[in-house]
N, C-alpha and C positions, 0 to 999 in steps of 0.2 A: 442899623440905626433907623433906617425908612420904616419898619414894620413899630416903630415906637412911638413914631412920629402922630398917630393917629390918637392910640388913647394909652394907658401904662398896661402892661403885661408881665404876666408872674411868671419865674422862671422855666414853672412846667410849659408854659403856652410858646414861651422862644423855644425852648431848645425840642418842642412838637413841631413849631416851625421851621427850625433848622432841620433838622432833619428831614422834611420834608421837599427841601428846599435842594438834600442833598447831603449834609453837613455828617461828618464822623460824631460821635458822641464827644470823643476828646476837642474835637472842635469846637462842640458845643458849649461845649464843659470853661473852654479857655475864652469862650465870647461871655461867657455867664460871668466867671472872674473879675473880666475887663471892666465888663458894663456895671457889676458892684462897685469895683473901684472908682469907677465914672461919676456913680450915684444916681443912674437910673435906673437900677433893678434896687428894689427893696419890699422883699415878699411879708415878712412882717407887717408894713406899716400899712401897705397897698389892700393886703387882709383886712386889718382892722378896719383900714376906711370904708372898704367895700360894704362888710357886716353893717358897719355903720347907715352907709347909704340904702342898703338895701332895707334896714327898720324903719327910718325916718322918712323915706322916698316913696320907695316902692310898698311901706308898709306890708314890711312880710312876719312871717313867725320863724323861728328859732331851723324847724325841719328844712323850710324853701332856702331860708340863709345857706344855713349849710350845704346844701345840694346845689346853690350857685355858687359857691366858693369852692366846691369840688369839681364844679363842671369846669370852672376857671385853672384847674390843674394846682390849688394848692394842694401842699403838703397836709395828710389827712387829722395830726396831732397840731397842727397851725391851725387850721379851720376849727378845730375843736375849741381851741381855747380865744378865738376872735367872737366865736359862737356866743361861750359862757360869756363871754366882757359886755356883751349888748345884750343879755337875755338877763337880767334881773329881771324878777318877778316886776316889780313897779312899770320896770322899762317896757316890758315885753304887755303888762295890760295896758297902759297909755298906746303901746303902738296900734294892738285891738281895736282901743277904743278909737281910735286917730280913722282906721282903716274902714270900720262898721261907718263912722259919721261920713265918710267919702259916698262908698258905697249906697247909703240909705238915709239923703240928704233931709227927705221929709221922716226922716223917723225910720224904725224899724215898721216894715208891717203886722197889722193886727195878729190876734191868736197865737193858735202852737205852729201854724204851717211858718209864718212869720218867724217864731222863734227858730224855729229848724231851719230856715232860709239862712237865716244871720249864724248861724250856727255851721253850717255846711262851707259860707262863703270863709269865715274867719278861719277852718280846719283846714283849707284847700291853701291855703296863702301860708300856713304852714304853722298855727298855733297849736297849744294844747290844748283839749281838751275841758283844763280845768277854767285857764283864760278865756276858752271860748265863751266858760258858760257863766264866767264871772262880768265880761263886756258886755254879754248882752243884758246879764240881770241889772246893772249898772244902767244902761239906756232902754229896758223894755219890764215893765209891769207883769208883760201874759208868759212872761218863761215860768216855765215850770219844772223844779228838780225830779229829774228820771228823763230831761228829754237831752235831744241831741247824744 
C-alpha cells in the first residue's frame, strides 16, 4: 500500500516492484486481485487519464504518448487504444498547435530554417508528420510544402 501512496501505478509497475522487493509472482498476482477489489488499481482508467494528461500537459503527439504508457508497464493493446481515444485528428492538431505556441511564444521564427525548427521540435514530442506540417502552416506564412 506505501509504494501507492505517492502517485497511482499500473499493475505492470507493482508487480515490477514486488518482485523486486522479493515477492513470488503468485504473490503478486493475489496483491494485484486485492488491490482491484480495493479500487486502487485500475489500469484502464489510470491509461486513459495518463494519455490524456500527457496531450493536454505535456503536449505530446500520439508516438511519445505511447512510449510513456509503455514505459509505465501498460498492457501494449491498452496503450493502443488509450492512444486512438486522444489522437483525433482535431485533438491531436490543437495539441500541436498548443505545444508550437508554448514553445515559440513570439511566433515561429522567420524563413525555411524557422519552419524546420517548428517542424523538428513538433516530430520529436511525438507528432506526425502530416500535423507537423499542418500546425505550422496554420501559425507560419514561410512553410513551404516539400519541407520538413
Amino acid at each position: 500500500m506505501g509504494m501507492l501512496s505517492r502517485r497511482a501505478l499500473s499493475e505492470g509497475e507493482i508487480r515490477l516492484r514486488l518482485a523486486a522487493k522479493g515477492f513470488t509472482e503468485a504473490q503478486a498476482i493475489d496483491a494485484l486481485i486485492r488491490l482491484r477489489e480495493l479500487g486502487l488499481v485500475d489500469d484502464p482508467a489510470l491509461c486513459a487519464n495518463l494519455a490524456r494528461k500527457y496531450r493536454d500537459v505535456r503536449r505530446l503527439g500520439p508516438r511519445r504518448i505511447a512510449g510513456g504508457l509503455l514505459a509505465r508497464r501498460f498492457p501494449r493493446d491498452l496503450v493502443e487504444h488509450s492512444v486512438r481515444a486522444v489522437s483525433r485528428p482535431e485533438e491531436e492538431l490543437t495539441a500541436a498547435a498548443a505545444a508550437l505556441g508554448k514553445k515559440f511564444r513570439r511566433g515561429i521564427p522567420e524563413g525555411r530554417e524557422g519552419a524546420a525548427k517548428a517542424f523538428r521540435f513538433l516530430y520529436q514530442r511525438g507528432f506526425s508528420p502530416g500535423t507537423c506540417r499542418q500546425a505550422i502552416r496554420e501559425l507560419s506564412d514561410d512553410f513551404v510544402e516539400g519541407e520538413g
